[in-house]
N, C-alpha and C positions, 0 to 999 in steps of 0.2 A: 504494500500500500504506500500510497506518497503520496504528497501534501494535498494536490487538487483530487485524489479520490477520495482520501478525511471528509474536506470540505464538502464533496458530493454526498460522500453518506451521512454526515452531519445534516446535509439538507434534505435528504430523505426521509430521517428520522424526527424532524425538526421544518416541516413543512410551511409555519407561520411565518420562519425568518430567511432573508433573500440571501442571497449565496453572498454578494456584496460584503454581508455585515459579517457571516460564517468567517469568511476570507478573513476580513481584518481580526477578528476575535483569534483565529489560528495564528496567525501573526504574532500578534501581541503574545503569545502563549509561549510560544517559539523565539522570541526573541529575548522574552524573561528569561525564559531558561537559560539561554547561551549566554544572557549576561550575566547570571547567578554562578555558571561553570567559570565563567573566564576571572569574578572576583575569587573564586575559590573557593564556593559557595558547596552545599549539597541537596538534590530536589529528592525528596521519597514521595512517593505515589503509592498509598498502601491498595494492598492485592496487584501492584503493578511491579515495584522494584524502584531501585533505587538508584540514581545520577549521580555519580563526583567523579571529581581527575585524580589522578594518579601521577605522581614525578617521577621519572626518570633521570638518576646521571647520567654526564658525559664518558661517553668510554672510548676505545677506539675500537672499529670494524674493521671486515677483512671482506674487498670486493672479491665472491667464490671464482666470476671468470677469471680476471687479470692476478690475483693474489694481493693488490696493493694493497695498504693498509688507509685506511681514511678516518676522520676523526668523525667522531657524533657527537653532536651539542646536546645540553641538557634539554628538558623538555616535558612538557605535561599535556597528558593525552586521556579525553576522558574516557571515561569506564559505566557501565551497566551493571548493575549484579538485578539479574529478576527476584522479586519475590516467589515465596511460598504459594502462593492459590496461582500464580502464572505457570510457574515449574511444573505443578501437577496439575495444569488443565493442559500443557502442550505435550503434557506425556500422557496421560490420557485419549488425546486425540492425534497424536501425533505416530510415526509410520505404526 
């Protein structure tokens, strides 16, 4: 699913209000959050799971074709952990 399907089944479900305003509300949703990850923040969504970054140090790498060695900068990348009632409805229904 991706952003304009959200919005389409938000408006399915949600018949009263025009895709316009869905739009902007996703928006706004979507953009709190990435502001809330990038101060450092953490979002929990219960029965959903839960949003924060995670740091990484600098170390150095090793490109596998050529062998050279390359430096990697620090760096924070965010992270997912699902909740409990997610994990066991995707396994549930899941292969």
């Amino acid at each position: 699913m991706n952003r304009s399907d959200l919005i389409q089944r938000l408006g399915e479900i949600n018949p009263e209000l025009p895709l316009a305003t869905l739009d902007v509300a996703v928006k706004v949703l979507l953009d709190q959050m990435t502001e809330t990850l990038v101060s450092g923040g953490r979002i929990e969504i219960r029965g959903f799971g839960s949003f924060s970054t995670r740091a990484y140090e600098a170390r150095q790498v090793r490109n596998p074709k050529t062998g050279e060695k390359l430096s990697m900068s620090a760096r924070r990348l965010p992270h997912f952990k699902p909740g409990k009632p997610l994990r066991d409805s995707v396994n549930e229904n899941g292969t």
